[in-house]
Backbone bond lengths (Angstrom), bond angles and torsions (degrees), N, CA, C in turn:
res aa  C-N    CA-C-N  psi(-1)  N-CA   C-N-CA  omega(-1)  CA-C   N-CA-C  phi
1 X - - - 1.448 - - 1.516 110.09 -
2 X 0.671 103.99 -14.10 2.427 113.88 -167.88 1.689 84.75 -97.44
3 X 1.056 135.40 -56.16 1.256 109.08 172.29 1.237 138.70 -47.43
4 X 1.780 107.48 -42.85 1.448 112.45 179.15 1.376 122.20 -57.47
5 X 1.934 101.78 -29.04 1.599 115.11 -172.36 1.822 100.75 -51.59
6 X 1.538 97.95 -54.83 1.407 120.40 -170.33 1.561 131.08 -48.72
7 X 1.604 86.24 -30.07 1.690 116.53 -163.37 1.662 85.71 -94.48
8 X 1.080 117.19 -56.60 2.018 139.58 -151.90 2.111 92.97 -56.28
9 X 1.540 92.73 -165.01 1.456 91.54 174.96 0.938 128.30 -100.63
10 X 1.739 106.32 -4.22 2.065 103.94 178.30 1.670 100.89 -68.81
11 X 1.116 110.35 -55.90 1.557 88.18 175.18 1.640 127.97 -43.09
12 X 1.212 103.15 -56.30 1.375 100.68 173.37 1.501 134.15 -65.32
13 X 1.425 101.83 -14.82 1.975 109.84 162.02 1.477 102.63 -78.98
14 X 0.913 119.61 -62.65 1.285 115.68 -172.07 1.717 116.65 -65.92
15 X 1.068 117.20 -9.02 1.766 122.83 152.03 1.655 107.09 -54.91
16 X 1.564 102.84 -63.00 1.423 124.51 -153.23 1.678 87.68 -66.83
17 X 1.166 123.39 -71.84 1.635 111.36 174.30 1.324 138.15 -58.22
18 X 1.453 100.93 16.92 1.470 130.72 -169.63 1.661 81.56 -96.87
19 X 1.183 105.83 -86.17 1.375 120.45 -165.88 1.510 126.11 -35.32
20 X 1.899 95.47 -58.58 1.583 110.29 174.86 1.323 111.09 -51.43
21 X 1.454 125.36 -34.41 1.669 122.09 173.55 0.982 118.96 -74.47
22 X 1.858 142.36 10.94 0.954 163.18 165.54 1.297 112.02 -76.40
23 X 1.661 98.82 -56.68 1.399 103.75 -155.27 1.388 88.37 -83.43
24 X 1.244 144.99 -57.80 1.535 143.74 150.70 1.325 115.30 3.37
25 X 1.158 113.86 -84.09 1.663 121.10 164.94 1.777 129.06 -37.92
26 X 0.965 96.90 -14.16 1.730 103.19 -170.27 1.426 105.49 -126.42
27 X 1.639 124.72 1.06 1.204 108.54 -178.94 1.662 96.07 -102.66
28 X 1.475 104.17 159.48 1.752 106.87 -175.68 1.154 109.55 -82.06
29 X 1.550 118.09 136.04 1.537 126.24 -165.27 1.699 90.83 -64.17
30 X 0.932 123.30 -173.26 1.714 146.38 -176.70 1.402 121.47 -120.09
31 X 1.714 105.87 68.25 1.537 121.61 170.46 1.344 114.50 -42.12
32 X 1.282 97.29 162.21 1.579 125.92 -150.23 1.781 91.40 -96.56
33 X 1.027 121.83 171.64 1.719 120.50 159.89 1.221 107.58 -100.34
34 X 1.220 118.72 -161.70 1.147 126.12 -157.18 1.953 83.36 -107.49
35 X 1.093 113.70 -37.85 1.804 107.17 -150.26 1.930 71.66 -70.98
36 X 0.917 144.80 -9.49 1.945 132.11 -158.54 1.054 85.07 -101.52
37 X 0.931 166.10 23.36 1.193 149.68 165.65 1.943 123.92 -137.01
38 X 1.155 83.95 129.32 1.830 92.99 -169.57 1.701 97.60 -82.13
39 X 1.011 146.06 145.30 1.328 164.15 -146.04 1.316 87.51 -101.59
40 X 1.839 88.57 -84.15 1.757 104.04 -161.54 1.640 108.54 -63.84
41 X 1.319 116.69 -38.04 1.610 90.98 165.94 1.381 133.25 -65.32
42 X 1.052 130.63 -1.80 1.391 128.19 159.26 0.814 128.56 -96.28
43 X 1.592 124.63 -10.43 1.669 129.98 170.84 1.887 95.49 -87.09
44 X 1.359 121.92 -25.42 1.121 122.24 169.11 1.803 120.93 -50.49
45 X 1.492 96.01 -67.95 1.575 126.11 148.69 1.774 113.99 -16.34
46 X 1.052 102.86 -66.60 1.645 108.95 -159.28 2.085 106.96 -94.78
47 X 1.608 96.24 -19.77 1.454 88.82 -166.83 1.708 120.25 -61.26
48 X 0.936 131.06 140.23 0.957 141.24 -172.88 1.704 115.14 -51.11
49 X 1.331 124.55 139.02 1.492 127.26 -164.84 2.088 107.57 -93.95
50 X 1.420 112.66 0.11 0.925 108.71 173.02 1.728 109.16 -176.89
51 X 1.291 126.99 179.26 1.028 139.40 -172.21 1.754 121.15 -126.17
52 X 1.317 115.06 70.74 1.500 100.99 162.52 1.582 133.24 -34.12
53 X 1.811 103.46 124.47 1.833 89.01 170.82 1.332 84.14 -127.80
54 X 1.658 110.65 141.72 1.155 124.63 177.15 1.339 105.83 -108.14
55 X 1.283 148.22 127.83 1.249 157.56 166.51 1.894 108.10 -21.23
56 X 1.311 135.04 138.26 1.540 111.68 -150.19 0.975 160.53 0.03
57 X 1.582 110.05 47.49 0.978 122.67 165.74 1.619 114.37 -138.69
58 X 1.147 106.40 45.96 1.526 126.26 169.90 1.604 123.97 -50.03
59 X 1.572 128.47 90.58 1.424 101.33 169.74 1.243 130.65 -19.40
60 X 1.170 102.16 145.51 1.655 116.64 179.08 1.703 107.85 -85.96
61 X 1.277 109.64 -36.97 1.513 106.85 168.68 1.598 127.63 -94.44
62 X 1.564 105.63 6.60 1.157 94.27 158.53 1.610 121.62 -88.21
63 X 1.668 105.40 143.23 1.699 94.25 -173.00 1.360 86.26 -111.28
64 X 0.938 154.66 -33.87 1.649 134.03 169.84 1.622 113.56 -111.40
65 X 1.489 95.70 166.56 1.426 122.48 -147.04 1.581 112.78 -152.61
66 X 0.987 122.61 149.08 1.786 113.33 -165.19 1.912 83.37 -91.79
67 X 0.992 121.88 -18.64 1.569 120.62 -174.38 1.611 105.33 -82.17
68 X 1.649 122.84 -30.63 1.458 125.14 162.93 1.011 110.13 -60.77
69 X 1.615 115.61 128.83 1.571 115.38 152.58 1.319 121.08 -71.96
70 X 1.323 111.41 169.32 1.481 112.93 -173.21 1.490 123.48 -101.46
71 X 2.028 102.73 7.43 1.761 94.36 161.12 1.647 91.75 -136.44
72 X 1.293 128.34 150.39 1.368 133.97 168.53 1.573 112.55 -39.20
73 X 0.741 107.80 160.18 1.565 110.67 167.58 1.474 116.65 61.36
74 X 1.284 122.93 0.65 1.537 136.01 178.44 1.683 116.19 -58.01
75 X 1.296 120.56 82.15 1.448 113.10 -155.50 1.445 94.21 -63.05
76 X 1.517 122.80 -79.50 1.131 115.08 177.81 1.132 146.30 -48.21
77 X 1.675 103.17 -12.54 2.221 92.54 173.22 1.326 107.43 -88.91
78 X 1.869 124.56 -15.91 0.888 137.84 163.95 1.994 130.59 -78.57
79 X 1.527 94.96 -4.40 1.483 100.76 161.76 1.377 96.15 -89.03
80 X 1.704 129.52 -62.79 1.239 120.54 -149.58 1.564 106.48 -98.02
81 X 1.889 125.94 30.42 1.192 116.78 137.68 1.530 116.25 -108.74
82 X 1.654 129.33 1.38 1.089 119.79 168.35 1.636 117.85 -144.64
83 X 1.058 108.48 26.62 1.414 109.95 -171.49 1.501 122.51 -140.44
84 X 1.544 121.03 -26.80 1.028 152.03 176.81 1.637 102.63 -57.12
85 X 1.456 125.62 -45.11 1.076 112.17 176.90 1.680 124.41 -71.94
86 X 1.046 95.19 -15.96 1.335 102.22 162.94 1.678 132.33 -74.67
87 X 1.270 90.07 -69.03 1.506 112.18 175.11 1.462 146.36 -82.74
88 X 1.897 81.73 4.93 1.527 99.04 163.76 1.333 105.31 -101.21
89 X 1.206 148.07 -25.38 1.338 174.29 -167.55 1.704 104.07 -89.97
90 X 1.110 105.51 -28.76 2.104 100.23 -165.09 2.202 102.34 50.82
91 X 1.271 96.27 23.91 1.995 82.34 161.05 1.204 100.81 -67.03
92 X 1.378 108.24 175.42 1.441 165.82 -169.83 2.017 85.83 25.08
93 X 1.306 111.76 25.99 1.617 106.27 172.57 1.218 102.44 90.13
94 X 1.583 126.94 32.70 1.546 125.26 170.84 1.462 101.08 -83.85
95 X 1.226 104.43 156.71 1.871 114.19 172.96 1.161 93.12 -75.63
96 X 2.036 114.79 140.98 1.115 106.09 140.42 1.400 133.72 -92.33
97 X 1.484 108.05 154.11 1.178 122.85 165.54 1.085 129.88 -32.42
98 X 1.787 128.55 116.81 1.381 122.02 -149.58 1.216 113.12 90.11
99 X 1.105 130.74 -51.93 1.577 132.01 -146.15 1.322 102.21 -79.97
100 X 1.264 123.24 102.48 1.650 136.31 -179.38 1.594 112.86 -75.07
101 X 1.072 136.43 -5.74 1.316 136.38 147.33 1.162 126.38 -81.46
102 X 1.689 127.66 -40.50 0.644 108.06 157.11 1.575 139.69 -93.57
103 X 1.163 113.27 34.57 1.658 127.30 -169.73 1.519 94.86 -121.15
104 X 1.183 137.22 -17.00 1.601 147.35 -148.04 1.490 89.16 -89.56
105 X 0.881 128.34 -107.12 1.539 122.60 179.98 1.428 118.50 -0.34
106 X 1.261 101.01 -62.40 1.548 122.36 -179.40 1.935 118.78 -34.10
107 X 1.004 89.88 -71.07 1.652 140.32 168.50 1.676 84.64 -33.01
108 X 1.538 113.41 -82.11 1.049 101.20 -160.38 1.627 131.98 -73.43
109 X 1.404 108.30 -1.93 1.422 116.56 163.30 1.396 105.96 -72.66
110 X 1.220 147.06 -7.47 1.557 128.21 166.99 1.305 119.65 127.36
111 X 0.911 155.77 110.26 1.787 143.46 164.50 1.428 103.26 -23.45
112 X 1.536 139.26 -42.78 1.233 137.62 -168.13 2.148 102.22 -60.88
113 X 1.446 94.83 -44.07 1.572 80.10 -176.61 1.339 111.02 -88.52
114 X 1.751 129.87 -20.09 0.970 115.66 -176.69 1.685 126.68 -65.63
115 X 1.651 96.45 -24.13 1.473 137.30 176.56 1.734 92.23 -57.07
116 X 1.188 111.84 -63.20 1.348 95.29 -172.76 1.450 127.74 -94.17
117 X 1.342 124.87 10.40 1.178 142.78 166.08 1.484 102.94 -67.66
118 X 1.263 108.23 -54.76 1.565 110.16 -167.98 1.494 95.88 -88.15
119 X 1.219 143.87 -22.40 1.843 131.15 -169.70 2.154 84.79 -77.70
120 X 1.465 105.27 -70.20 1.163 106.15 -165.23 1.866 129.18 -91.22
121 X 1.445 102.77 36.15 1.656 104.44 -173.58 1.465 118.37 76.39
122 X 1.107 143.54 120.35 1.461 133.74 134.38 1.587 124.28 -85.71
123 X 1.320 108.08 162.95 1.652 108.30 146.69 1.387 119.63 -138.16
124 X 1.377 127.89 124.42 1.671 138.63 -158.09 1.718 96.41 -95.74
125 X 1.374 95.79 -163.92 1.351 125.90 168.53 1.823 96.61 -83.24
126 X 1.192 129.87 -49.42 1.940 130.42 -158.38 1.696 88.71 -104.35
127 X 1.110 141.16 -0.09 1.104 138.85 172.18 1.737 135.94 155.18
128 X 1.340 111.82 -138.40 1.388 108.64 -167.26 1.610 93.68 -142.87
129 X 1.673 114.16 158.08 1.226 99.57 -178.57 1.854 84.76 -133.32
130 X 0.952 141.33 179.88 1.536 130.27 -170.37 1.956 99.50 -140.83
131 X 1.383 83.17 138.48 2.108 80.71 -159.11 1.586 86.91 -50.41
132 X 1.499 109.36 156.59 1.219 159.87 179.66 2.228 86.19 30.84
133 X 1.242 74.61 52.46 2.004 82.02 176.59 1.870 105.34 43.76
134 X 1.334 117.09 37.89 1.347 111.37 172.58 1.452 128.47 90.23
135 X 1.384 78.11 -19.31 2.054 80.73 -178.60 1.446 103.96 -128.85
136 X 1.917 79.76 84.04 1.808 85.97 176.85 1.752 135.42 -73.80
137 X 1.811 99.08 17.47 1.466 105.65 167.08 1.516 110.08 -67.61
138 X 1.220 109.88 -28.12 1.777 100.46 -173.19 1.749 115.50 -52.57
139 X 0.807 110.08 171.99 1.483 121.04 169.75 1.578 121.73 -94.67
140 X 0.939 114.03 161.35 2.022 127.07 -174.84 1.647 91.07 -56.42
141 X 1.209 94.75 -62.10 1.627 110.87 -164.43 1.600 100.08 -60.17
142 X 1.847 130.02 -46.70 1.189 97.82 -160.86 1.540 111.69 -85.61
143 X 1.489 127.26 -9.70 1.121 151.93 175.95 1.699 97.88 -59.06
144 X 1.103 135.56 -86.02 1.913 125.02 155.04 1.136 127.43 -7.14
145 X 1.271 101.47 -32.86 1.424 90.49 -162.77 1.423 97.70 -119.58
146 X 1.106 126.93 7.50 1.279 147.97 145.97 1.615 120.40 -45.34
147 X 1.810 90.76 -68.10 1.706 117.36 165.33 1.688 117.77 -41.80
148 X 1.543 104.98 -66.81 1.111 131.69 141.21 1.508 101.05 15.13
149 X 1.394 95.28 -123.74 1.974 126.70 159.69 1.461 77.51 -6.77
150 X 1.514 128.45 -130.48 1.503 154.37 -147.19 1.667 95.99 -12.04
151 X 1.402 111.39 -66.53 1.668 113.94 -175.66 1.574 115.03 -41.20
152 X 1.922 106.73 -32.30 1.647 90.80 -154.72 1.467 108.56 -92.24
153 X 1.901 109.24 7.62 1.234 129.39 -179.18 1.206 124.87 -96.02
154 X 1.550 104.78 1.09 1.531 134.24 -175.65 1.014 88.91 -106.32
155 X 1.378 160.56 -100.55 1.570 163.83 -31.26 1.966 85.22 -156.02
């Protein structure tokens, strides 16, 4: 009987649809031209539905950011688009805002170090602060004045 299978036509259909899916597979599909095809609907099509920002690791070519404010030096649109999660919260051991004990110390080392704690990262004894809190699109200036804001809510 194993011969007849061999000899019969299932072997030989299943050769023949062996093959034809070969030749199927290996022949080149039949591109489009250039005039068939709409550009912008397919960059429409494919573009992406949103934008991850991960805390330092900010494109370099992006120049805005829902976390940038929209004038330099903006302490507050620039606390509560990049700083607020921190420092309203006291994570990773940030002072909160308001909190005159824990801003007091701070305070009294100088705007010069607090200035550079927040432009270039610290790490304390209660935690870590990450230069310009991670989202190094901000600016020198709006990052200060950021500091700025937080201190005059302490004082």
């Amino acid at each position: 009987m194993t011969n007849r299978v061999f000899q019969g036509g299932l072997f030989r259909t299943f050769s023949l649809l062996t093959a034809a899916l070969a030749v199927l597979a290996t022949t080149p599909a039949m591109a489009a031209s250039d005039s068939d095809i709409d550009s912008d609907a397919v960059r429409a099509r494919i573009a992406p539905v949103g934008k991850l920002n991960i805390a330092g690791a900010a494109s370099k070519s992006s120049t805005t950011s829902a976390a940038a404010p929209a004038q330099a030096g903006d302490g507050p649109g620039t606390y509560n688009g990049a700083c607020a999660a921190c420092h309203s919260t006291g994570a990773a051991g940030a002072p909160k805002v308001g909190d005159k004990a824990d801003w007091g110390p701070r305070i009294k080392q100088g705007n010069a170090m607090l200035y550079s704690h927040a432009l270039k990262g610290f790490q304390g004894k209660k935690g870590f602060m990450p230069a310009k809190g991670g989202q190094t699109q901000l600016s020198d200036a709006n990052v200060k004045a950021a500091v700025d804001y937080m201190v005059s809510k302490a004082k």
